[in-house]
DRENDREN-685203 format. One record per residue (C-alpha): residue in three letters; y negated, x negated, z; residue number from 1. Coordinates in Angstrom, 2 decimals. Last residue first. Example, Ala and Ser with C-alpha at 12.3 -4.5 7.8 and 13.67 -1.06 7.14 Angstrom:
2
{minu 'SER', {1.06, -13.67, 7.14}, 2}
{minu 'ALA', {4.50, -12.30, 7.80}, 1}
// end
This chain:
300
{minu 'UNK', {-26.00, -33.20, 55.06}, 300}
{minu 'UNK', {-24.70, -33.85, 51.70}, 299}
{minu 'UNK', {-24.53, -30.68, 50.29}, 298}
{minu 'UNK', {-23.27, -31.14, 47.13}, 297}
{minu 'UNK', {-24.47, -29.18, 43.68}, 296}
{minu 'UNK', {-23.70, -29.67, 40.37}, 295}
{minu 'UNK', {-25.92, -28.57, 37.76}, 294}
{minu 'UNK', {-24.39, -25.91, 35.28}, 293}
{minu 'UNK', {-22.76, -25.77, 32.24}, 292}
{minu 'UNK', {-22.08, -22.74, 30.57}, 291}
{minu 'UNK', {-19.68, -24.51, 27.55}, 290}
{minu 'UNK', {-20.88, -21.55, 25.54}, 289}
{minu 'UNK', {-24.52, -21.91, 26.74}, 288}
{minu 'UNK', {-24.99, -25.55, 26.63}, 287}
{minu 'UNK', {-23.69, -25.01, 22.81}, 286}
{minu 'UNK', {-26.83, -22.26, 21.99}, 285}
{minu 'UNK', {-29.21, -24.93, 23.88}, 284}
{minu 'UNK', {-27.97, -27.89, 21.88}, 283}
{minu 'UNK', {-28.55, -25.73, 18.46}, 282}
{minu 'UNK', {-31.96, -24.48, 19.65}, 281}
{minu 'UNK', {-33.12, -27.95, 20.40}, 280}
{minu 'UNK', {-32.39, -28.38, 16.28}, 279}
{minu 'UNK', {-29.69, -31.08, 14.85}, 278}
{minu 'UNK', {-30.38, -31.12, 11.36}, 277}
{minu 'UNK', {-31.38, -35.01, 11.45}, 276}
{minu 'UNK', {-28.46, -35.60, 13.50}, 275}
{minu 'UNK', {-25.91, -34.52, 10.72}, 274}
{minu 'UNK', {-23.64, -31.72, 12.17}, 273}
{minu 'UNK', {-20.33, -31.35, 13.56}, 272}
{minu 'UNK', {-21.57, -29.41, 16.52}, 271}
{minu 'UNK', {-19.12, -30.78, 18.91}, 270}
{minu 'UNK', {-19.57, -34.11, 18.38}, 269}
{minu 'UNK', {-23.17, -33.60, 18.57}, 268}
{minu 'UNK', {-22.38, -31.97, 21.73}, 267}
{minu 'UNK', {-20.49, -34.91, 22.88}, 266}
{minu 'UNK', {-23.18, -37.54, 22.24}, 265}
{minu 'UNK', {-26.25, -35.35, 23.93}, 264}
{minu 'UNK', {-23.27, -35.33, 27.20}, 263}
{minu 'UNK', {-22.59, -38.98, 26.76}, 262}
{minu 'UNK', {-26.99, -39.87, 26.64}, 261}
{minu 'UNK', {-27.10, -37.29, 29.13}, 260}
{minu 'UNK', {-25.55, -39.56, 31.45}, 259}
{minu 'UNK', {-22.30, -39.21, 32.78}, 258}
{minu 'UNK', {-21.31, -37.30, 36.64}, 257}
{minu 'UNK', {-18.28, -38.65, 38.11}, 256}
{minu 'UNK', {-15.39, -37.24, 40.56}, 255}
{minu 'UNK', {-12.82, -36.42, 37.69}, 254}
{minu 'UNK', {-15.71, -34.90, 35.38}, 253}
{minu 'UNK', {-18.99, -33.60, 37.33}, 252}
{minu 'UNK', {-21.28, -31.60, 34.93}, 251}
{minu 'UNK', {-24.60, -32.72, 33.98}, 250}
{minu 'UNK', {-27.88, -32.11, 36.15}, 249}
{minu 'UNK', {-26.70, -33.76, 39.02}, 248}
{minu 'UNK', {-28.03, -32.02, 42.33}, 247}
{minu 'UNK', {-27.41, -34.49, 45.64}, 246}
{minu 'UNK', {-28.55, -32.83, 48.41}, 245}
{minu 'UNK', {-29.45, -33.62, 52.31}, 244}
{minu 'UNK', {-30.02, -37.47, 51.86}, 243}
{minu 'UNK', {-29.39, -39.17, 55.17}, 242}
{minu 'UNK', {-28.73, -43.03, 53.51}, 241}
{minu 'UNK', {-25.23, -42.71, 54.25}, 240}
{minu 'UNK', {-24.99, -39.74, 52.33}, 239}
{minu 'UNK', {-27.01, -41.30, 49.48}, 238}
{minu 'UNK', {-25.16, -44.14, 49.58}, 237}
{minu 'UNK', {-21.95, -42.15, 49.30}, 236}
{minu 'UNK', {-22.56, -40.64, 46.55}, 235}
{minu 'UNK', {-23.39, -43.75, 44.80}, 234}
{minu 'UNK', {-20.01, -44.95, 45.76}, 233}
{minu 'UNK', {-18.60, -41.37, 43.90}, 232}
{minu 'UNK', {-20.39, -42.38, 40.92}, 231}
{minu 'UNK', {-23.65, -41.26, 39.84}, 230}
{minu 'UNK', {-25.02, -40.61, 35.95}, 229}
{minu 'UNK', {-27.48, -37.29, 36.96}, 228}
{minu 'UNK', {-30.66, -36.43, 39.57}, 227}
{minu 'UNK', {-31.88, -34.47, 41.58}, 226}
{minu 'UNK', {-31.95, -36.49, 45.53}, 225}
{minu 'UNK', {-33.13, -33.33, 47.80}, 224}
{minu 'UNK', {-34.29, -35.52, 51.11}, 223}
{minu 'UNK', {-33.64, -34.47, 54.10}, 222}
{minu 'UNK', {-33.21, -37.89, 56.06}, 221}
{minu 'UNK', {-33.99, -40.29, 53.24}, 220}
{minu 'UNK', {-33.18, -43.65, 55.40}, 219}
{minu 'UNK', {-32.29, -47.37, 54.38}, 218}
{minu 'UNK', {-35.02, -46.91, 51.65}, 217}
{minu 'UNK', {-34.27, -46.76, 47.88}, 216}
{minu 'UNK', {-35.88, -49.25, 46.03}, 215}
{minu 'UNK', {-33.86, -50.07, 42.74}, 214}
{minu 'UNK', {-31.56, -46.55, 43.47}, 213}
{minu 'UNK', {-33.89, -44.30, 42.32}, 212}
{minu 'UNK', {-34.70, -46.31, 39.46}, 211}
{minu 'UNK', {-30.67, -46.25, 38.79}, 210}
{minu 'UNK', {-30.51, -42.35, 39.32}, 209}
{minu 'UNK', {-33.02, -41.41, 36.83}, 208}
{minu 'UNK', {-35.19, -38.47, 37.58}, 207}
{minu 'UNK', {-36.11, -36.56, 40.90}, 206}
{minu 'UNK', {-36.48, -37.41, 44.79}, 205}
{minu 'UNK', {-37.60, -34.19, 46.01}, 204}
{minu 'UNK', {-39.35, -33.91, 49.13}, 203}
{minu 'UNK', {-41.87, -36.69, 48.86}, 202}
{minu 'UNK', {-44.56, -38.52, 51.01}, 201}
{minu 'UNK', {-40.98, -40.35, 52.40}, 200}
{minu 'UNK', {-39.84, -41.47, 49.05}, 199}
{minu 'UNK', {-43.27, -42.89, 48.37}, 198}
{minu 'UNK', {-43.36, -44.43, 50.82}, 197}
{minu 'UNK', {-40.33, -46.55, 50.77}, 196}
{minu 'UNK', {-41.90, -48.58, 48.00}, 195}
{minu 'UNK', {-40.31, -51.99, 48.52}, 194}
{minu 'UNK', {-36.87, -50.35, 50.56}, 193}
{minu 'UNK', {-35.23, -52.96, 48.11}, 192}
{minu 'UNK', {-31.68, -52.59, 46.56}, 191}
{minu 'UNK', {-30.01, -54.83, 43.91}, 190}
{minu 'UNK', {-26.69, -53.21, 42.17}, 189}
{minu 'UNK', {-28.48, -52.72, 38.95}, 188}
{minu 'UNK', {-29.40, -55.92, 38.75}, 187}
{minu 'UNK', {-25.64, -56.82, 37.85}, 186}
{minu 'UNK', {-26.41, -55.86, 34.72}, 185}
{minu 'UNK', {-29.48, -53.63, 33.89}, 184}
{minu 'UNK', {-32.46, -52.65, 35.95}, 183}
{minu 'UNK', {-35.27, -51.30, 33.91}, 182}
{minu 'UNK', {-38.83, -52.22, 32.47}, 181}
{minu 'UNK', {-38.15, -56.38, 32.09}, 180}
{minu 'UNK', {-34.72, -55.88, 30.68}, 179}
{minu 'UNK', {-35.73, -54.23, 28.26}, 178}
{minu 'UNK', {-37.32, -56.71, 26.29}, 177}
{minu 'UNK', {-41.77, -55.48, 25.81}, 176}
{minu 'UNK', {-42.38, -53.91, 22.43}, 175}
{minu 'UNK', {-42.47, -50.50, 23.45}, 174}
{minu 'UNK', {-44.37, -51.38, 26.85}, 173}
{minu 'UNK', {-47.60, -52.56, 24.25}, 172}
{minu 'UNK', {-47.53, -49.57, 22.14}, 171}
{minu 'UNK', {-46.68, -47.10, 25.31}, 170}
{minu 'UNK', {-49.58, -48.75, 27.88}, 169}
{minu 'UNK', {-52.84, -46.68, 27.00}, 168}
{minu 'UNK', {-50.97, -43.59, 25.06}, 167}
{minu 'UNK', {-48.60, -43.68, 27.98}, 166}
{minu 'UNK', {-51.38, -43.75, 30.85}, 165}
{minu 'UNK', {-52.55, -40.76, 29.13}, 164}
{minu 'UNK', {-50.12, -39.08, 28.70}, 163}
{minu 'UNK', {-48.87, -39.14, 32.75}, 162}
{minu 'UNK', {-52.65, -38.70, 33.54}, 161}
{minu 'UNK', {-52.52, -35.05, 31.57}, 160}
{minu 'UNK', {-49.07, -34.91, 32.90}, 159}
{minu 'UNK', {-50.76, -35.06, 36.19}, 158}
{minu 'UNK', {-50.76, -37.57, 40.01}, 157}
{minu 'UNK', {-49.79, -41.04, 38.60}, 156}
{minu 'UNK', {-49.02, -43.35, 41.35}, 155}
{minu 'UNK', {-50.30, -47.09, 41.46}, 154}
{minu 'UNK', {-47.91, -49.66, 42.94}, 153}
{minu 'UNK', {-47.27, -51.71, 39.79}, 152}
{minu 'UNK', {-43.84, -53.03, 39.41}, 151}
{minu 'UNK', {-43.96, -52.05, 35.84}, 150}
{minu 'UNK', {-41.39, -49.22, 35.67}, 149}
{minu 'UNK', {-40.84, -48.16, 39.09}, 148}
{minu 'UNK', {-44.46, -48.41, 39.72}, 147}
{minu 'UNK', {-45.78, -47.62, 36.44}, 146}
{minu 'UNK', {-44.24, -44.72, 35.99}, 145}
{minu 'UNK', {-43.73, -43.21, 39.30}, 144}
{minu 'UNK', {-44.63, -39.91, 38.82}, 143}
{minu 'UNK', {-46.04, -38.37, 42.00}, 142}
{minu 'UNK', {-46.36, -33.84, 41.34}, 141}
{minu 'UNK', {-46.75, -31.66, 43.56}, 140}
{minu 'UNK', {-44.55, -28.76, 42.01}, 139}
{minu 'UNK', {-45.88, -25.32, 40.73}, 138}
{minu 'UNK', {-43.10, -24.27, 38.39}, 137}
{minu 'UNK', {-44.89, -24.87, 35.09}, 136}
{minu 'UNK', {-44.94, -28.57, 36.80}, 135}
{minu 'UNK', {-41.45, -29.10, 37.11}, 134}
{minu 'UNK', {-41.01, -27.67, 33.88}, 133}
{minu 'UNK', {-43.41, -29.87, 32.32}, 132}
{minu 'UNK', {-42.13, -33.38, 34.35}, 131}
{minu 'UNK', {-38.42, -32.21, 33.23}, 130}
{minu 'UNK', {-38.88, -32.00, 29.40}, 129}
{minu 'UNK', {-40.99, -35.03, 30.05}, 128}
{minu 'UNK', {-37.57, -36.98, 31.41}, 127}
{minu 'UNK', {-38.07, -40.78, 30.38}, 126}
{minu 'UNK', {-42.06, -40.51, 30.18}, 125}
{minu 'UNK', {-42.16, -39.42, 33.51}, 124}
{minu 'UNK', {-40.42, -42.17, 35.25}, 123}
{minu 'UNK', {-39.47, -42.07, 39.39}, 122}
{minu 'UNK', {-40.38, -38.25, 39.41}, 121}
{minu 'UNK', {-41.52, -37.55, 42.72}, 120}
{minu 'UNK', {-41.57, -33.97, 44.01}, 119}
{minu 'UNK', {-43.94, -32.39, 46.79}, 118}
{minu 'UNK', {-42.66, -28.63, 46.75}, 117}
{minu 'UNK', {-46.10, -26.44, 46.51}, 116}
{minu 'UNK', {-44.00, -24.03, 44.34}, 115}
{minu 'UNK', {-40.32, -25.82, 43.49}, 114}
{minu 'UNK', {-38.32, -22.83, 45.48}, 113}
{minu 'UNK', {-35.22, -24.47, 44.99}, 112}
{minu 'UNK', {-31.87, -22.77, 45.09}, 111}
{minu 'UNK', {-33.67, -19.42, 44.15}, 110}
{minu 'UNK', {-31.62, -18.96, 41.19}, 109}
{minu 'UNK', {-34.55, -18.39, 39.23}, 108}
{minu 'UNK', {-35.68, -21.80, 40.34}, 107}
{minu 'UNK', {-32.51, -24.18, 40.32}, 106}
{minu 'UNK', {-31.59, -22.44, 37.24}, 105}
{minu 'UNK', {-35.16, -22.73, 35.30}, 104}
{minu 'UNK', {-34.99, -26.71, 36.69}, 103}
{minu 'UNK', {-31.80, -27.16, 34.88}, 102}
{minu 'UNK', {-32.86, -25.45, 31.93}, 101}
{minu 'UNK', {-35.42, -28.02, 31.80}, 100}
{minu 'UNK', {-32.65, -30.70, 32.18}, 99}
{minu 'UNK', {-30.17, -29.42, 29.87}, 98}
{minu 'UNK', {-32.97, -29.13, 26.66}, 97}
{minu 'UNK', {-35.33, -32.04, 26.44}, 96}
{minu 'UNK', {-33.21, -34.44, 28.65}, 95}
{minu 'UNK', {-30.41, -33.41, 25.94}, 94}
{minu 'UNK', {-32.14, -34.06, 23.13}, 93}
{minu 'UNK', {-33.26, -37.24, 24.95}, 92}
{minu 'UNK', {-29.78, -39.47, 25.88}, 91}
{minu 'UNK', {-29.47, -41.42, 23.73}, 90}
{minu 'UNK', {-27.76, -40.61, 20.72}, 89}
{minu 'UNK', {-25.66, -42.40, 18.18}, 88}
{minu 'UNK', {-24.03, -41.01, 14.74}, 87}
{minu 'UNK', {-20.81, -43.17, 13.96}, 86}
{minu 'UNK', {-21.62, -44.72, 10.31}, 85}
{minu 'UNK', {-23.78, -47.41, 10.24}, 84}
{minu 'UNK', {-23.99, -47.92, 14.19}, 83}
{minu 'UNK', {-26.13, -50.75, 14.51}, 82}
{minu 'UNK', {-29.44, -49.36, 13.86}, 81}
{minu 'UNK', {-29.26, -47.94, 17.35}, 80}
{minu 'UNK', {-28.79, -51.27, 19.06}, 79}
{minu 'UNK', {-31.95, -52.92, 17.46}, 78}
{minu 'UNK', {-34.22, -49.52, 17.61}, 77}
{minu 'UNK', {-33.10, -49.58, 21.77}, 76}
{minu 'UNK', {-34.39, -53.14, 21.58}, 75}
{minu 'UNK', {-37.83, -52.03, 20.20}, 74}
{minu 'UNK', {-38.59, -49.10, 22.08}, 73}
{minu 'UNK', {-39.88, -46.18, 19.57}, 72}
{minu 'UNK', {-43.28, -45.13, 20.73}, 71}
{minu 'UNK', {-43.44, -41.52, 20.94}, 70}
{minu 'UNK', {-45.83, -38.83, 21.12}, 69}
{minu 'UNK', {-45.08, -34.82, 20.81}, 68}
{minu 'UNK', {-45.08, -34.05, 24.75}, 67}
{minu 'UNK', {-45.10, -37.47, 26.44}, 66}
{minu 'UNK', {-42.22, -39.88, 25.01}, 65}
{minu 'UNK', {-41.33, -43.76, 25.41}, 64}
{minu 'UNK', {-38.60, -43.91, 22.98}, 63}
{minu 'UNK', {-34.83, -45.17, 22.43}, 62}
{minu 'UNK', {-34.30, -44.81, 26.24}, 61}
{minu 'UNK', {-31.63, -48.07, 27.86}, 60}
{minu 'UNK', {-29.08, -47.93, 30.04}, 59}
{minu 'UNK', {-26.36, -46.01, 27.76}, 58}
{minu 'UNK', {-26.57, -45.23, 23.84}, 57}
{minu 'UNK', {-23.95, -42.46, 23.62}, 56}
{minu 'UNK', {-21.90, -42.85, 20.68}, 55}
{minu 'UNK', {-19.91, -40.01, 18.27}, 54}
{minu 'UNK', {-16.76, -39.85, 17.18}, 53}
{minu 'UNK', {-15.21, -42.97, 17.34}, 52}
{minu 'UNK', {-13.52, -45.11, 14.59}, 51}
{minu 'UNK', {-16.93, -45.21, 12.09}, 50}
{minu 'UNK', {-18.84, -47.69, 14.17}, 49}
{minu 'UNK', {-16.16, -49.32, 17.21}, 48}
{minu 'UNK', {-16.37, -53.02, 16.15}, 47}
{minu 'UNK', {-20.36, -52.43, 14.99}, 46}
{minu 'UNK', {-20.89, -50.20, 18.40}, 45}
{minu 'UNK', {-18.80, -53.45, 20.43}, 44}
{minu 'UNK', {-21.17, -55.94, 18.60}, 43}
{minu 'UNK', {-24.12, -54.54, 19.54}, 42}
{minu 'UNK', {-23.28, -53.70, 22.73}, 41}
{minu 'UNK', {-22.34, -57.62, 23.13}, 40}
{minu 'UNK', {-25.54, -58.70, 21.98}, 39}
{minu 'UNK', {-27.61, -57.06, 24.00}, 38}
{minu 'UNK', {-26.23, -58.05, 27.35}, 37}
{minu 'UNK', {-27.14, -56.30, 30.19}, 36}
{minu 'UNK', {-24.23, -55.95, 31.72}, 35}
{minu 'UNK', {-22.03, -54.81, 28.76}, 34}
{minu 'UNK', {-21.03, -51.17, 29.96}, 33}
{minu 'UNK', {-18.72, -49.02, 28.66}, 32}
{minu 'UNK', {-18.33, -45.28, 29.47}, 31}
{minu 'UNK', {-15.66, -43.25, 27.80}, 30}
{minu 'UNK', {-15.15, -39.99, 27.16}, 29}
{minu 'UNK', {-11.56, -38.56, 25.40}, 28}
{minu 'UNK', {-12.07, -35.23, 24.13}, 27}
{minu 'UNK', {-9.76, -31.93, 23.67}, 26}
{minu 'UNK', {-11.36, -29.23, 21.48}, 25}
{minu 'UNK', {-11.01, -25.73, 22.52}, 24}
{minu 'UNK', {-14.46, -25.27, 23.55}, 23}
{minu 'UNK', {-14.22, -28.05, 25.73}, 22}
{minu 'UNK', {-10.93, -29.62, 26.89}, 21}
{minu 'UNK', {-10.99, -33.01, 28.93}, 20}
{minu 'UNK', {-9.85, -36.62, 28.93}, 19}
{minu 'UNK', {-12.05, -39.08, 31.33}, 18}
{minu 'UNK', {-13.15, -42.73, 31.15}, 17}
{minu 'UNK', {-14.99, -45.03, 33.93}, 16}
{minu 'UNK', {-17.48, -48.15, 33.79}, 15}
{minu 'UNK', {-19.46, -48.68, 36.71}, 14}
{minu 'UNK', {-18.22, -52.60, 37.00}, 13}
{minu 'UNK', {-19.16, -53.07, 33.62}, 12}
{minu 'UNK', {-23.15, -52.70, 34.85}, 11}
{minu 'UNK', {-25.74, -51.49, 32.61}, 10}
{minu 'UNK', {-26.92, -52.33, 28.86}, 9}
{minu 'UNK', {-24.20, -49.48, 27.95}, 8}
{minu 'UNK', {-22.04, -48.25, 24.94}, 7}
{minu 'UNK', {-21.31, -44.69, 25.63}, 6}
{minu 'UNK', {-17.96, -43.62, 23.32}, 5}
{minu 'UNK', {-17.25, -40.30, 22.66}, 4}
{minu 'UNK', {-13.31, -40.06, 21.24}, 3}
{minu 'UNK', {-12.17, -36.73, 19.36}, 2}
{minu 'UNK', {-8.65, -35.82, 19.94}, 1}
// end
């Protein structure tokens, strides 16, 4: 059985594990998270390095990226250099790959007609592969870089502006600790309706699930949540909440959708291949076999 392992900077108390058959292969996935603290992930990948299969680097992006820039983030560089042995992912092949074939699907398929659909993506730099298809078909773009990211209540309206902003800010935010750019530990079950309007200016609510969560408001009647890593409680906070879909764009496994970070970690697993000779075209040649597709729930 081959073991994928996510090591996490977010909450323990979301952790959850899940045997399943791909492709023939049977696989035990595990999520474990270490609430924020650095030093424990880094000794758990340095325990685990070499036992495991592959790792999924969880809570935290290895790069700031628009298009062919990035800035490596310093304490994702700290946790990834851990593993000696055990390859270790985080998340982007996959963002580059699964989630603009997601948007393809959800537009060929006529699920969501994206053309003059208002859509905010809560960080641009953390999904670009999503942000250009998104755009290619016709969305209204709000990315919400800097104020789900930096607290700073200024939208960003075009990739161009999106790359821009990250040339400006990416050397400096690189070097910044985590914890001040995302919600880890325990934060990550704080809630504040702080920026409520731009959920309401919006139709589609789009990117990671935790920044979507930070400032939620107590009502998104209608809203189209597209997203990925939510439990069933999450669920049903957006239900609650008056959300009318919830689209993941990884599969669902006993009830619970991983991050791409343990999905990028189980095809590499899969492919049996050194990292560095890991192509986009390999991960989209495996997302066809395994013919994944976003899940879907009507909510409302």
């Amino acid at each position: 059985m081959k073991r994928i392992v996510s090591v996490s900077l977010g909450a323990s108390g979301r952790n959850h594990a899940v045997e399943t058959t791909l492709l023939g292969s049977r696989f035990r996935i595990e999520r474990i998270g270490t609430d924020g603290d650095i030093g424990k992930a880094l000794r758990l990948i340095k325990e685990l390095d070499g036992k495991v299969d592959a790792f999924g680097m969880g809570g935290i992006d290895l790069y700031i990226q628009t298009g062919r820039k990035k800035y490596v983030m310093r304490d994702a560089k700290r946790i990834s250099c851990a593993a000696k042995v055990t390859p270790i992912v985080d998340g982007t092949g996959l963002k580059d790959t699964l989630e603009r074939k997601t948007i393809e699907y959800l537009a060929d398929t006529g699920i969501i007609n994206f053309a003059e659909k208002k859509v905010l993506l809560v960080c641009g730099v953390d999904r670009f592969g999503m942000a250009e298809a998104l755009v290619k078909h016709g969305a209204i773009m709000t990315f919400g870089d800097l104020i789900f990211g930096l607290n700073f209540p200024v939208p960003i309206r075009s990739l161009e502006k999106l790359a821009f902003t990250a040339g400006l800010l990416g050397p400096i935010v690189s070097k910044l600790p985590f914890k001040l750019l995302y919600p880890t530990g325990s934060r990550q079950e704080v809630i504040t309706d702080k920026y409520s309007k731009y959920y309401n200016e919006n139709e589609v609510i789009a990117g990671d699930f935790l920044y979507i969560k930070k400032y939620l408001p107590r009502r998104v009647e209608g809203k189209i949540i597209l997203t990925n890593t939510v439990t069933t409680e999450d669920v049903e906070l957006l239900k609650q909440r008056g959300a009318s879909h919830l689209i993941t764009t990884t599969p669902e496994f006993n009830g619970r959708s991983f991050g791409t970070n343990v999905m990028e970690a189980l095809l590499v697993a899969l492919l049996e291949k050194p990292i560095a000779e890991i192509t986009n075209e390999n991960y989209l040649e495996l997302l066809e076999r395994l013919e994944f597709k976003p899940r879907i729930i009507k909510l409302s």
